[in-house]
C-alpha positions, 0 to 999 in steps of 0.5 A, a space after each residue: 464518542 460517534 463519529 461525526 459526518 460534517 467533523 470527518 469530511 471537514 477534515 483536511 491537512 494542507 502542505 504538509 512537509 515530507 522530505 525522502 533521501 537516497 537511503 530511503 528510497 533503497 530501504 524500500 525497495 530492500 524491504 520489498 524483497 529487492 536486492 536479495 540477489 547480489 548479483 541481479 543486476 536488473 535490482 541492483 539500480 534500485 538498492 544501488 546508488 552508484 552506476 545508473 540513476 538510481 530508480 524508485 519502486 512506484 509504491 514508494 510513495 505508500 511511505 511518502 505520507 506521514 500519517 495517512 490513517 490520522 488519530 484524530 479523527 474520532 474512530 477507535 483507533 485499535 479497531 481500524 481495518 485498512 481495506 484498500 489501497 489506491 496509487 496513481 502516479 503522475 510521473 516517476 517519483 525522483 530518488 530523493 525530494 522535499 515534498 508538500 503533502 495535502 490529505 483529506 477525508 473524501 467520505 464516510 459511509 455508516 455501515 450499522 453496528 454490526 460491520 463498522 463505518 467506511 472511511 475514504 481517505 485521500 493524500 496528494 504529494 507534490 514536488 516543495 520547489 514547484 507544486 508539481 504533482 507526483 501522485 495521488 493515493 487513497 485509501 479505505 478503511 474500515 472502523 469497526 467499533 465505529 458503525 451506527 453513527 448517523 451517516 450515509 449509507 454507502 459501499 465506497 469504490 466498486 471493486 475491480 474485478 480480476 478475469 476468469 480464466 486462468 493467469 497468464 503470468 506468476 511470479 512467486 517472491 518469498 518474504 523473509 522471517 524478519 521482513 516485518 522488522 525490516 519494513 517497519 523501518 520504512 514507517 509504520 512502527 505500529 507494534 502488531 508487526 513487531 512485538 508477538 505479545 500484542 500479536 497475540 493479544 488480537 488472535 494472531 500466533 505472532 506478528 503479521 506483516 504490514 499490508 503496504 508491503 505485501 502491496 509493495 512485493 505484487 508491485 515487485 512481482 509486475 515490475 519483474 514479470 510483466 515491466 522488465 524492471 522498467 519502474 516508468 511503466 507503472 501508472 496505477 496500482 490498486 488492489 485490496 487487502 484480504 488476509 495477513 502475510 506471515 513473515 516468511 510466507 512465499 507471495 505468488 502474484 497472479 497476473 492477467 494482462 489486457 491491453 496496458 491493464 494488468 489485473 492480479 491477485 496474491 495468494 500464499 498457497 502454504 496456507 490456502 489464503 488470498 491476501 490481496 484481491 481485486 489488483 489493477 495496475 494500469 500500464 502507460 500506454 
């Protein structure tokens, strides 16, 4: 069945309830890459509850919304390719919150047969005790079974471009062999991040590992290299996705800082491969 226009952009989910605890909130930042060394004390606040406040990696909030990629929507579900991903935070997240969560289809733009439909989604998470914003996030997503159903042209959002120069700053974070096993804990349990034979069954060797975390470990790379750990810093991140992460890849974040905008790139040199491209992550000023 073709996706329908009017269908998609009427689609929208109001005051979802979410609730997060502590655990949460470190088991993200561990499946980022945090807390490997134990005795790195700028980490430990956030996979440590005791001392100071605990603190909250920015891209937690990529977990914070139950089923951003919705299957109802009509598109071939084994088909979809998650192309981007857009974070804005309102405020530090709290370590641990019951929230209510608004999604909706932004648009839909009908790329012919051959390249799929573009799909924009869009999710709001506020505070349950006094509707007070948090963040806003978006996606892009790429049907690819699902193009030549009638809608509008379009290319979505313009793409941030990186500068030419050489990166001022890098910072490499090796992923573990098990890290996919680990993240999928936080969330998405979709079985291409687990299970080698459906791996297999899409053409690769063995499972990859969730795009959100490679997000997550460039927003690991900034916080370290650029932030001084300082997790209030971050305002935006957005970046988009370009080739699998295999778990046990090293991750090196390139980095070019202007002003409170810092551009960046992530690339697994072992395998010559960009994985994400066209990063931006805006710095309050």
């Amino acid at each position: 069945m073709p996706l329908e226009y009017d269908k998609l952009l009427s689609t929208v989910e109001l005051d979802l309830p979410f609730t997060y605890t502590d655990a949460d909130t470190m088991l993200y930042a561990l499946a980022i890459g945090m807390g490997r060394d134990p005795v790195n004390t700028d980490e430990l606040p956030y996979v440590y509850e005791q001392g100071e406040p605990l603190r909250t990696v920015p891209t937690l909030a990529t977990v914070l919304v139950p089923d951003m990629f919705p299957k109802g929507l009509g598109w071939d579900y084994n088909q979809i390719l998650h192309s981007e991903q857009r974070l804005t935070l309102y405020r530090p997240l709290p370590p641990a919150a019951e929230l209510k969560i608004n999604k909706r289809v932004v648009d839909a733009f009908d790329r012919g047969p051959k390249l799929g439909a573009l799909i924009l989604l869009e999710a709001e998470g506020r505070l349950a005790s006094d509707d007070t914003v948090l963040f806003t996030m978006g996606c892009s997503i790429v049907a690819r079974g699902d193009g030549g159903f009638g809608g509008p042209r379009g290319k979505g959002i313009p793409p941030h471009r990186v500068p030419r120069r050489e990166p001022d700053l890098s910072c490499d974070i090796a992923t573990r062999a098990d890290q996919a096993l680990l993240y999928r804990l936080t969330g998405d349990r979709n079985p291409l991040h687990a299970d080698p034979s459906r791996a297999r069954a899409v053409g690769y060797e063995r499972p990859i590992l969730h795009g959100l975390c490679t997000f997550g470990v460039a927003c690991n790379a900034i916080l370290q290299t650029i932030c001084d750990y300082d997790y209030t810093l971050i305002e935006e991140f957005d970046a988009r996705f370009s080739a699998p992460v295999m778990p046990g890849d090293t991750i090196t974040t390139d980095m070019w800082q202007d002003g409170n905008v810092v551009s960046f790139s992530c690339s697994v040199k072992e395998r010559d491969a960009v994985v994400l491209r066209n990063g931006k992550c805006t710095l309050r000023a």
